[in-house]
N, C-alpha and C positions, 0 to 999 in steps of 0.2 A: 504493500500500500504506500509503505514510504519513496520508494523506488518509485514508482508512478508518480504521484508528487512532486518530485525529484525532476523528471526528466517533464511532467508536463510543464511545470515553470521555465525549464531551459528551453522545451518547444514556443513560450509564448516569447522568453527573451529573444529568440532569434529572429521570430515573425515583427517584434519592433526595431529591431536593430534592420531588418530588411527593408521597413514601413518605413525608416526614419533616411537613410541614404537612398530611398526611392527604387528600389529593388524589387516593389511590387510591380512596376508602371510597363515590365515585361510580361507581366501575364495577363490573355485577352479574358475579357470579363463575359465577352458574348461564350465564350466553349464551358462557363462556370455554372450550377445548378440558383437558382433564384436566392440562396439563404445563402452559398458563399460569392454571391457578387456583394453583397447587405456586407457581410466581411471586409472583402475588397475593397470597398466603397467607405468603411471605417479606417481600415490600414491606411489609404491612399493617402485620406486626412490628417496623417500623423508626420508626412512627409516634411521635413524640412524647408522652411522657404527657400524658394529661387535655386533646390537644392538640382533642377531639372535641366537649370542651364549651367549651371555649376561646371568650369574647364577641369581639364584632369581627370581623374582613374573613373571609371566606367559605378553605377551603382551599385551592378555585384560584385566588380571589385573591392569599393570601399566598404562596404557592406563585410565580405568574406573577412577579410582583413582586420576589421573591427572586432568581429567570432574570435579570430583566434587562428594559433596554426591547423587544427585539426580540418577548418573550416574550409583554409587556405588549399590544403591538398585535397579537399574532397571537389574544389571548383575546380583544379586543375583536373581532378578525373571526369567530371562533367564536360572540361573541354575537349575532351578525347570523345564525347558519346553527343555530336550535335542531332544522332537519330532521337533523342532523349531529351535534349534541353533547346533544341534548335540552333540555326546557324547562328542567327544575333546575337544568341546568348553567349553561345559557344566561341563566338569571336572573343566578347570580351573576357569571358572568363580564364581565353588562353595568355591575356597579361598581367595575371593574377604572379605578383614575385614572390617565393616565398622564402622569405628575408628576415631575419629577425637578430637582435644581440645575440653576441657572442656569449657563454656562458664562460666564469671566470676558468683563470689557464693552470689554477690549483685543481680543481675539476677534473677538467682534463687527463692532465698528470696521475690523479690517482684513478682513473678506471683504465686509462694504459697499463696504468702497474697490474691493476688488478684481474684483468682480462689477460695480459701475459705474463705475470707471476715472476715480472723481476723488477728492477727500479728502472726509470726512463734512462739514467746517464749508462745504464748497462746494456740498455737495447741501441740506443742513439748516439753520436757522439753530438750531435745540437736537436732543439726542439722547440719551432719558434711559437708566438702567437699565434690565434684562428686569422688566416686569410681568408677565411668566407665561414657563413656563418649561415646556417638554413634552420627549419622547425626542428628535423629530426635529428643533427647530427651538424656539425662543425668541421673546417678543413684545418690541420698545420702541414707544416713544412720541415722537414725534418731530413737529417743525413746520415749514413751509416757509412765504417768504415771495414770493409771485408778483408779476407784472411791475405789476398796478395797487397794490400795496402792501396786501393783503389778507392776513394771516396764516392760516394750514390747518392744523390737526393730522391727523397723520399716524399709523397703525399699519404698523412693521415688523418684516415676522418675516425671523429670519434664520435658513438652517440651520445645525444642529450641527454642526460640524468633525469630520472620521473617521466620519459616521454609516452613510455607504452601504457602507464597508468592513467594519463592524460588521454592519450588517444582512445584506452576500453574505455573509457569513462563518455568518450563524447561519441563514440561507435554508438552507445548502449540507449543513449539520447536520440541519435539519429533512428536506428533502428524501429523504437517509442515513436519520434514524428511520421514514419514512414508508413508504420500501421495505421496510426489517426489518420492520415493523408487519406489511404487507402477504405476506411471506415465511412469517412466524410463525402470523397470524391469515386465511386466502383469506377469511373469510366477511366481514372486515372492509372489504373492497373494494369493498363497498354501501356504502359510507359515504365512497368516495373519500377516501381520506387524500392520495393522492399529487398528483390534481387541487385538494384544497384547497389544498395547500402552495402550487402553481403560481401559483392565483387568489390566493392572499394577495400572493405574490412580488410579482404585476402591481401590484396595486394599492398596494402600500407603494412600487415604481420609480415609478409616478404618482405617486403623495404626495412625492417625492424631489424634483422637478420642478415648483418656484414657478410658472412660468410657466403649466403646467397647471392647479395652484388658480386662479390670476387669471382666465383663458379662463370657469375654472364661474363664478366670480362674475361674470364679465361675461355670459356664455349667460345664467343665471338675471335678473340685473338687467332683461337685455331681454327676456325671457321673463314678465316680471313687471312693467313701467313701465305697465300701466295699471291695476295694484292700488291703489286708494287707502288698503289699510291694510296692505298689506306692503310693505319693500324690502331691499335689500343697500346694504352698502357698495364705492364704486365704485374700481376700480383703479387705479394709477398706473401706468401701463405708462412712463415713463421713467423711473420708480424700481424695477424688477422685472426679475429674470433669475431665472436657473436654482435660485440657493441665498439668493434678496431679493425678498419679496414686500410691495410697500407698496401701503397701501388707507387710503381715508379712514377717519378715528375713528370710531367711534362711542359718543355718549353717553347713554346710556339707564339703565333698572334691568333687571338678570336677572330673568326668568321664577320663577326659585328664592325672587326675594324679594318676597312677594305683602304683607308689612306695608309697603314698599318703593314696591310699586304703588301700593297705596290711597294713601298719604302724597303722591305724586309727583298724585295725581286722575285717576288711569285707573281704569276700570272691570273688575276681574278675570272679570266674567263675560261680557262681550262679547268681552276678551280670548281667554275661553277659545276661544269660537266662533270667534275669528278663525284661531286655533291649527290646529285642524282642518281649518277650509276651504281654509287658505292651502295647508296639504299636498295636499289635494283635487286643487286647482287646480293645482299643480306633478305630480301624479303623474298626473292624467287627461286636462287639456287641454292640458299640456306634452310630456308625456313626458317629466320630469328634473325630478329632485326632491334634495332634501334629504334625506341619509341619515344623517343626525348630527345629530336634532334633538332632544338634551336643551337640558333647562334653560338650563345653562351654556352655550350657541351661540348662546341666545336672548334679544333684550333689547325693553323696549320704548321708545321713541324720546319725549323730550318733545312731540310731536305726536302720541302715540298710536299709533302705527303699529310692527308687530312686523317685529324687523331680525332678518336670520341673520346668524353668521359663521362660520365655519372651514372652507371649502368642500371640503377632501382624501378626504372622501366622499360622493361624489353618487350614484344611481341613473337607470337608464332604463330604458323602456316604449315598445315599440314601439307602431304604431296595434291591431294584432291583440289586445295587452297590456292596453291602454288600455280597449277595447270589455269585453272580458270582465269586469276593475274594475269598467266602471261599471255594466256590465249584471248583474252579480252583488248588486252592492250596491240595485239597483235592484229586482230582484227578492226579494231580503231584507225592504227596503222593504213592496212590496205583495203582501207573502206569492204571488209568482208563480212558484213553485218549479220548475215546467216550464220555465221558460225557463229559468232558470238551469242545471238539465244542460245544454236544448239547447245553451247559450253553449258550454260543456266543450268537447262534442263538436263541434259547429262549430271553435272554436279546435282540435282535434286534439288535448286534453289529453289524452282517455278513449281509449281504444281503439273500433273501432267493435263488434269482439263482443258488449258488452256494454248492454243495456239502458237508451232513455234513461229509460222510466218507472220503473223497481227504483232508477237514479240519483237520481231526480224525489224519488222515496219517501226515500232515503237523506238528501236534501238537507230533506226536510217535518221530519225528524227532530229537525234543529238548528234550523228555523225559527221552527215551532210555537211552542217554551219557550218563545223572545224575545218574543214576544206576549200572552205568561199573565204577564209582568210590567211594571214601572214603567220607562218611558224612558232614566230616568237610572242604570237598574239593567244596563242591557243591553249591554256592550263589544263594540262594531264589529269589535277587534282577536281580543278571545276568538270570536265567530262565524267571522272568515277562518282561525284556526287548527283552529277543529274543522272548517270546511268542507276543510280540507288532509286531517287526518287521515280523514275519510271517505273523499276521492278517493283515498287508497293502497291503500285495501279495495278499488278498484274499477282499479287499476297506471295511476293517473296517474303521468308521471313526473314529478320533482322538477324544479321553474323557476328557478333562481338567481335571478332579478330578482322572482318573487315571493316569492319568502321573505324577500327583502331590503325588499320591498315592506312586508309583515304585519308584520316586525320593526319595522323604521321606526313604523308602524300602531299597534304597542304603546306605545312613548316617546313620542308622538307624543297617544295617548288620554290617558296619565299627565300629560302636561305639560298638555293642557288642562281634567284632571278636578281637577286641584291648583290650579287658578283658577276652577274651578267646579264642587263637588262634586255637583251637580243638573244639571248639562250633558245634555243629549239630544241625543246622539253622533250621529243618526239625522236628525233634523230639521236640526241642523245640515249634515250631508252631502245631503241631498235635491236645495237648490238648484244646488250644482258637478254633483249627477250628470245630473241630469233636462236641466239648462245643456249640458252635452255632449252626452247621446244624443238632443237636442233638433234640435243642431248638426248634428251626423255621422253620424246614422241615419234622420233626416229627410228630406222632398226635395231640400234645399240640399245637404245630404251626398252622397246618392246620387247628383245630378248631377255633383258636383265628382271622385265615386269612379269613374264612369263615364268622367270626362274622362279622369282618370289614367293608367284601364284601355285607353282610346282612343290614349294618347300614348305608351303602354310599347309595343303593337302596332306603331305608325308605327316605332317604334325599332328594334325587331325585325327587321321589315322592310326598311328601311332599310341593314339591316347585314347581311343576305343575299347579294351581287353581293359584299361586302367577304371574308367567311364562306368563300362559295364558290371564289375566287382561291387562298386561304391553303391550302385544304384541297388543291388542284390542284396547288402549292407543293411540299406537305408529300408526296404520293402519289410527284409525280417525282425526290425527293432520296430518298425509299426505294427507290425501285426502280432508281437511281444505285448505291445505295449496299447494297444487299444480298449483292452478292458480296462486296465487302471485311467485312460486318458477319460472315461464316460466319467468314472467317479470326480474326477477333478474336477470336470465340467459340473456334474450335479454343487460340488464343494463351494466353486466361483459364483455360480446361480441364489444359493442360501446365501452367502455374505454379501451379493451385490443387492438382498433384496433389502437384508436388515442396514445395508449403509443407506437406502435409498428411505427405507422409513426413519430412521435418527433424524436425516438429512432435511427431511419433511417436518418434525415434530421443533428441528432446531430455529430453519424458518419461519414455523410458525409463534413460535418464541421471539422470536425479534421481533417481529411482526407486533404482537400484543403488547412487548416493553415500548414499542415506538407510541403505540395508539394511547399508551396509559402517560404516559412521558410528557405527549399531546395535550393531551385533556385534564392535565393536573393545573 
């Protein structure tokens, strides 16, 4: 009861904190049932003066921000899901920073010791201040000195102290608004509030868990060692646990500072292209990609070569995932519009009722434009978003990992159209796609798809004589055990009846203390 309490207060605190930085004035009042426009229409009133012309951060920016960190990363996972919060929102809520003081550097210092169980001057020979500072975890700078006498700099992030108590604690609030939401609003259930919260939850308990960043940076590293113009930086697994993640420096310029590039003698327009492909390449021929690739994650290396870091949000693509990508984008390509349903409905997007040539036609629809214009006019990203919103005319359902995909797709176009505002987004993707379905839809592929399908049967098989024993097992302990199972059953029937009469007698006890309580 107190728990309820609890989190309904913190539900009403964030509906004023929304009301008051104008955070409502996003959602339309006509799609709302009659009693919460009457809401709406109180909220709206609570707005801050002139709070609508107001310059600077967006209202659910200022809004999120005001919440708190938990608040801050839950917009930022909203801006990954505009099938969810829509594009407007989802614009702004991708400039959500999340920024905060540094926690002090004695702090630090003891959950290093404490998480590697020696003192800092023994793991480090220096260990400076936080150069960056975020909700869950903080950066330093630090140098080791190895056994050939070879000096290293080092990045390590440490988590924040109290942050996962902080974060159950505003999980367990959200969750609580997400039900009421769902109580209040049933048509609002398309839009999974409750399932969102869940998916956020998972994913911020990964991000909690250093050791799980390290793993993406090491998958991706070897996912990625025969790039000659991307890489990562590599982990230190004796320097890393749970709440201590070190990884090599890196020294480079950000992507954000292109007078920076030029100065340093990289080339911002091969950059660009490299920008793109390099995604390409982690989403199609990987499957696991990079799903945090602004600017700021992005640097590029004095040998030219563009570095990620922050690995706490990755993505994946199955092969089924992967095909449809590149067959989609492929088909875009050489205006082959037919295929591209077929891919749909193959993959099982579409439903089979429906039409692949009416699909064919829907899909010529958004193809066509791209062609009546100039290359570097044409966003790969804007294409996969209207090809989305086509397929829901046609009850594709929504794919988490694509939307996470398209989104990605979007930052991703921005970061390399900001190093090359003439980029041809399309030329540049050709050689990864064509490189893939070249690969795995070709003979070599189909042979090796055939093997597969050849070795999942042996297996199968294989585990038949195994199958059949267990199931023989299971047949002789029910048939053991079926007279004792009626008794049980009669057992469970006599106790659920007497808890239902208590239950009744209790009720009606309240009931009478209330009337009497009343009338005194």
């Amino acid at each position: 009861m107190l728990g309820a309490v609890f989190y309904l207060a913190r539900g009403a605190h964030v509906g004023f904190v929304l009301a008051r930085e104008g955070g409502l004035a996003l959602i339309d009042a006509a799609q709302l049932p009659p009693h919460l426009r009457l809401a709406l229409k109180l909220g709206r009133s609570l707005e801050r003066r002139g709070i609508a012309e107001a310059p600077g951060a967006s209202p659910l920016e200022r809004a999120l921000t005001r919440l708190g960190p938990s608040y801050v990363k839950f917009g930022q996972f909203l801006a990954t899901r505009p099938d969810i919060v829509g594009m407007a929102a989802a614009r702004d809520l991708e400039r959500l920073q999340d920024r905060v003081p540094p926690f002090p550097q004695g702090v630090a210092l003891r959950v290093v010791e404490q998480e590697l169980g020696k003192p800092v001057p023994a793991l480090f020979t220096a260990f400076s201040e936080p150069v960056a500072a975020a909700s869950i975890a903080q950066v330093h700078k630090a140098t080791v000195l190895d056994a050939d006498g070879t000096q290293r700099t080092l990045a390590v992030k440490v988590m924040r102290p109290g942050v996962r108590e902080r974060f159950a604690r505003d999980i367990q609030a959200m969750r609580f608004m997400a039900r009421i939401v769902n109580v209040l609003l049933p048509d609002a259930e398309r839009l999974r509030p409750r399932e969102v919260v869940e998916i956020l939850a998972r994913s911020v308990t990964m991000e909690m868990d250093l050791r799980l960043e390290a793993a993406a940076m090491s998958e991706l590293a070897q996912n990625t060692a025969g790039d000659a113009d991307f890489r990562t930086p590599r982990p230190e697994w004796a320097l890393t646990s749970r709440d201590v993640l070190t990884s090599e420096w890196i020294d480079g310029v950000r992507l954000n500072d292109r007078p920076g590039i030029v100065a340093a003698g990289h080339d911002p327009k091969a950059l660009g292209r490299t920008v793109i492909q390099s995604f390409l390449r982690q989403a199609i021929r990987d499957g696991f990609f990079h799903a945090d690739m602004h600017p700021g994650n992005l640097f590029v290396d004095p040998q030219g070569r563009l570095v990620a870091v922050d690995f706490g949000i990755m993505g994946r693509l199955g092969h089924a995932e992967r095909r449809f990508l590149a067959e989609i984008l492929l088909g875009f390509i050489t205006r082959d519009y037919r295929r591209v349903a077929q891919v749909h409905f193959e993959a099982g997007y579409v439903p089979r009722h429906h039409s692949v040539d009416d699909f064919a036609q829907a899909i010529r629809a958004i193809g066509e434009p791209i062609h009546q214009r100039r290359a570097d006019e044409i966003s790969m990203a804007k294409v996969l978003t209207l090809l989305f919103d086509v397929t829901a005319l046609f009850d594709m359902s929504t794919r988490t990992e694509l939307v996470m995909l398209q989104k990605t797709m979007v930052v991703v176009e921005g970061v390399a159209r900001s190093l090359d505002p003439q980029l041809d987004m399309w030329t540049g993707a050709e050689p990864v796609v064509r490189s893939w379905i070249t690969r795995h839809l070709g003979p070599v592929g189909r042979i090796e798809g055939g093997a597969r399908a050849a070795l999942t049967l042996a297996e199968v098989v294989s585990d038949i004589p195994d199958i059949a024993q267990r199931i023989r097992r299971i047949m002789i302990r029910l048939d053991e055990e079926g007279s004792r199972d009626v008794q049980v059953i009669e057992r469970i029937a006599r106790l659920e009846r007497r808890r239902a009469i208590w239950s009744t007698l209790a009720l009606w006890g309240i009931a009478v203390g209330a009337l009497v309580l009343a009338f005194r």
